[in-house]
PASEBA-1860 file (N, C-alpha, C; in nm, 3 decimals):
! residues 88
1> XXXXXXXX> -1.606/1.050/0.394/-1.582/0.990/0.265/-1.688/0.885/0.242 ~ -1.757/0.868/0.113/-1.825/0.770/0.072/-1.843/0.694/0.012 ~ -1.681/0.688/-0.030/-1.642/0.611/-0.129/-1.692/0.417/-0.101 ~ -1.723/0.321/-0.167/-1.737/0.202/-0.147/-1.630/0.113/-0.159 ~ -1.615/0.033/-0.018/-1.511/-0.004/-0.029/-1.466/-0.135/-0.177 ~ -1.368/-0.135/-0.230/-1.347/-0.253/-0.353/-1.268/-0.320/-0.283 ~ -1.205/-0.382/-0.144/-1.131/-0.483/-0.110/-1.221/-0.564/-0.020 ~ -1.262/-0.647/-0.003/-1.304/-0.707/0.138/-1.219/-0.851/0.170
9> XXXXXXXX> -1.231/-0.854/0.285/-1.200/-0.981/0.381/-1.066/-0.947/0.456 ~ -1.004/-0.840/0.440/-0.889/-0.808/0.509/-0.903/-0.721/0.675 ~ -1.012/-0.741/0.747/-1.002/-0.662/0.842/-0.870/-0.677/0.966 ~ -0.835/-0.758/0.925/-0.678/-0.789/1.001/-0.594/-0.680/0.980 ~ -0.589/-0.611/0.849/-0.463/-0.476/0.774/-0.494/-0.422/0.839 ~ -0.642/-0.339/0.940/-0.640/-0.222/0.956/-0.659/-0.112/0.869 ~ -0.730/-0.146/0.726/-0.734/-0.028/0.615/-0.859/0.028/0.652 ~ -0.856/0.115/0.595/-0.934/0.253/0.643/-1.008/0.232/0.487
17> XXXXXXXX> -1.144/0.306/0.473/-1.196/0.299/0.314/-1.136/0.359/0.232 ~ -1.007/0.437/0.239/-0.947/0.562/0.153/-0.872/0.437/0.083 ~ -0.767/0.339/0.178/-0.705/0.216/0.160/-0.746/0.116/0.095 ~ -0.874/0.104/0.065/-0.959/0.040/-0.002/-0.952/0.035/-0.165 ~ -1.023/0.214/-0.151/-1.077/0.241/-0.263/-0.981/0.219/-0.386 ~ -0.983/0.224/-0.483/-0.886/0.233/-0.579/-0.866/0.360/-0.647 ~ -0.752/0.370/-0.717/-0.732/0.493/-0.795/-0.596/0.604/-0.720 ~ -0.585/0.513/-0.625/-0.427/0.572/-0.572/-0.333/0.607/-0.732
25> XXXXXXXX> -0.236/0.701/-0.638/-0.169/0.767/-0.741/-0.003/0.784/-0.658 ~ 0.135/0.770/-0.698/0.198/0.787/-0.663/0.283/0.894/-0.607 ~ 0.290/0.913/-0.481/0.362/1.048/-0.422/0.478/1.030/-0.441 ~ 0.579/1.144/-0.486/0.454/1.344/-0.421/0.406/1.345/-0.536 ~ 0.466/1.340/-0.722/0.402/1.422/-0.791/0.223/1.372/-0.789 ~ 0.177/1.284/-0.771/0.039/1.188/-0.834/0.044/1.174/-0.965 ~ 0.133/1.115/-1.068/0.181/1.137/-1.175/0.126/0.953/-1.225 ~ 0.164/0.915/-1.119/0.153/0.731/-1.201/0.030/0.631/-1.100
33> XXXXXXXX> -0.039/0.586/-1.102/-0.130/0.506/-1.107/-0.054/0.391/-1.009 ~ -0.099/0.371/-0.887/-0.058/0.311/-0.824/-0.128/0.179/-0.769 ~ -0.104/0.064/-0.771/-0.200/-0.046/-0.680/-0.128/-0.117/-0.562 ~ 0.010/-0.036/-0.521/0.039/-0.101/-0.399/0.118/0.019/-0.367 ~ 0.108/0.036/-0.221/0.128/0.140/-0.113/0.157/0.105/0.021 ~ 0.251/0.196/0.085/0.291/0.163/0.224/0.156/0.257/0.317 ~ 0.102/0.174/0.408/-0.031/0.241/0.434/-0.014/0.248/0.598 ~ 0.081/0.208/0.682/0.134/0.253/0.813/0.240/0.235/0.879
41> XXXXXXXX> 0.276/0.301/0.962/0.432/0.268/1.037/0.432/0.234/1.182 ~ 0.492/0.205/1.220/0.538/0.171/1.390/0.700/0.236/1.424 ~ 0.690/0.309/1.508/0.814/0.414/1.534/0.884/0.239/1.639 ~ 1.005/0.258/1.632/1.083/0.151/1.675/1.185/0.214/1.835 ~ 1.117/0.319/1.882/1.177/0.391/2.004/1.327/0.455/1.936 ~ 1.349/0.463/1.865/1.531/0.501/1.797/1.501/0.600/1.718 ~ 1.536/0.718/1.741/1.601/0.827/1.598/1.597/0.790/1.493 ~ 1.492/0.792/1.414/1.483/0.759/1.257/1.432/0.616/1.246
49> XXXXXXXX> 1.396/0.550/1.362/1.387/0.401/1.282/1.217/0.355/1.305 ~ 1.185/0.320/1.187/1.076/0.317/1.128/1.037/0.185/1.088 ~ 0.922/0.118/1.077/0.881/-0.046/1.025/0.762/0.015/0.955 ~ 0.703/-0.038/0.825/0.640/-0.002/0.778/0.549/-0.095/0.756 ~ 0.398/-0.076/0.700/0.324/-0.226/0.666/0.255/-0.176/0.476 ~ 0.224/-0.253/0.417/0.259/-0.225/0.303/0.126/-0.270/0.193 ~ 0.069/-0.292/0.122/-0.081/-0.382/0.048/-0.033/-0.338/-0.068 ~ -0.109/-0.467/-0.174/-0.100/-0.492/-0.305/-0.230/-0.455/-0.263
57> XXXXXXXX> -0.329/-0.388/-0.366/-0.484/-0.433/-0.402/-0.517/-0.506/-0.483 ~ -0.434/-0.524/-0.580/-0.449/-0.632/-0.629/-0.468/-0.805/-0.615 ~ -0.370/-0.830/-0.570/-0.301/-0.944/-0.569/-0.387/-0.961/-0.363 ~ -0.360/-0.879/-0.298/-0.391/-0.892/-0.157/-0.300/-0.916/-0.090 ~ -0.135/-0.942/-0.110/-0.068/-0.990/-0.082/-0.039/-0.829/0.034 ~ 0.047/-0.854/0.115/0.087/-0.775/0.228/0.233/-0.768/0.287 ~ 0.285/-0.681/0.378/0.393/-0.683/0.433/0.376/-0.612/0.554 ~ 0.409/-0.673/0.692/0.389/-0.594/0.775/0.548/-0.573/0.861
65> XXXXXXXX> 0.548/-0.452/0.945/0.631/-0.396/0.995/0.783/-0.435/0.957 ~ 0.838/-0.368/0.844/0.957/-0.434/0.751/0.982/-0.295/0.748 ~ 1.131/-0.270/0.731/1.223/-0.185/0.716/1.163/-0.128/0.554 ~ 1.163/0.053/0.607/1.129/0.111/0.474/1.242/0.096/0.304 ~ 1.329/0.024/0.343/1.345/-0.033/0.209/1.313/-0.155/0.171 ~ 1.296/-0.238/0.212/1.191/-0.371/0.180/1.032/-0.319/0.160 ~ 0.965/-0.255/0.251/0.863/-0.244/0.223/0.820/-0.140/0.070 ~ 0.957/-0.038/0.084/0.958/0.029/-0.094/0.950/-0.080/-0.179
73> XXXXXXXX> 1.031/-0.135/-0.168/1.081/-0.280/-0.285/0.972/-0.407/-0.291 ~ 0.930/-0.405/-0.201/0.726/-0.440/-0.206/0.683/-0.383/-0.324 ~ 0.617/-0.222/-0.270/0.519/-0.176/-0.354/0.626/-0.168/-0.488 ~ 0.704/-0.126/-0.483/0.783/-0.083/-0.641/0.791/-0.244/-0.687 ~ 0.767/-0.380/-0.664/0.719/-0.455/-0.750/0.607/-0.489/-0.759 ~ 0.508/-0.474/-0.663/0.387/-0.499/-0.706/0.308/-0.433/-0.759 ~ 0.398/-0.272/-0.828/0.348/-0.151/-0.886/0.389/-0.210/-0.981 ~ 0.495/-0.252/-0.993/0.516/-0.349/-1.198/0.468/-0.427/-1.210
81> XXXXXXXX> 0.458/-0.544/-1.148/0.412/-0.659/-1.194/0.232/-0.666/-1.169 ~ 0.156/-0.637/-1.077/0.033/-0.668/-1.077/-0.012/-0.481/-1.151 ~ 0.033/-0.395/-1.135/0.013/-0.307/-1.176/-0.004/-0.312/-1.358 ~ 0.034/-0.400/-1.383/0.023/-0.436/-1.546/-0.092/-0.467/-1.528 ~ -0.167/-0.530/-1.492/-0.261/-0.630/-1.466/-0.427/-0.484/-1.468 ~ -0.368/-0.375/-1.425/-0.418/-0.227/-1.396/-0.559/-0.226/-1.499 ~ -0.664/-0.227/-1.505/-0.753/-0.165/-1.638/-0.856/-0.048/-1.589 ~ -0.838/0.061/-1.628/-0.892/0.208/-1.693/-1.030/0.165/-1.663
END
């Protein structure tokens, strides 16, 4: 990929340039325009239990290893609120 990265100073997240780039789109359909995403997990040794870590691109703000409904309730507000902020 050669895309250029548009975030810098975060090498602490661990983002990869895909994580970077902008123009995410929301799964599964890719239907809505996304600027915050859950971008890795940590398995917790238990049947189903999962911690997730989470980025605004916008804003820069973050969440790391938080139960996949906090970390939803992350991006699903920083998909409204800085996601307004969004320009084409």
């Amino acid at each position: 990929m050669d895309a250029e990265a548009e975030i810098d100073g975060l090498d602490g997240l661990e983002l990869d340039p895909a994580h970077r780039a902008r123009g995410h789109r929301q799964l599964p359909n890719f239907d809505t325009p996304v600027v915050a995403f859950i971008y890795n997990y940590k398995w917790l040794g238990l049947p189903g239990v999962y911690y997730f870590d989470a980025f605004c691109q916008i804003c820069g703000d973050h969440v790391d290893e938080r139960p996949g409904v906090e970390t939803d309730a992350f991006a699903n507000a920083h998909n409204k609120s800085c996601g307004s902020l969004l320009v084409d």
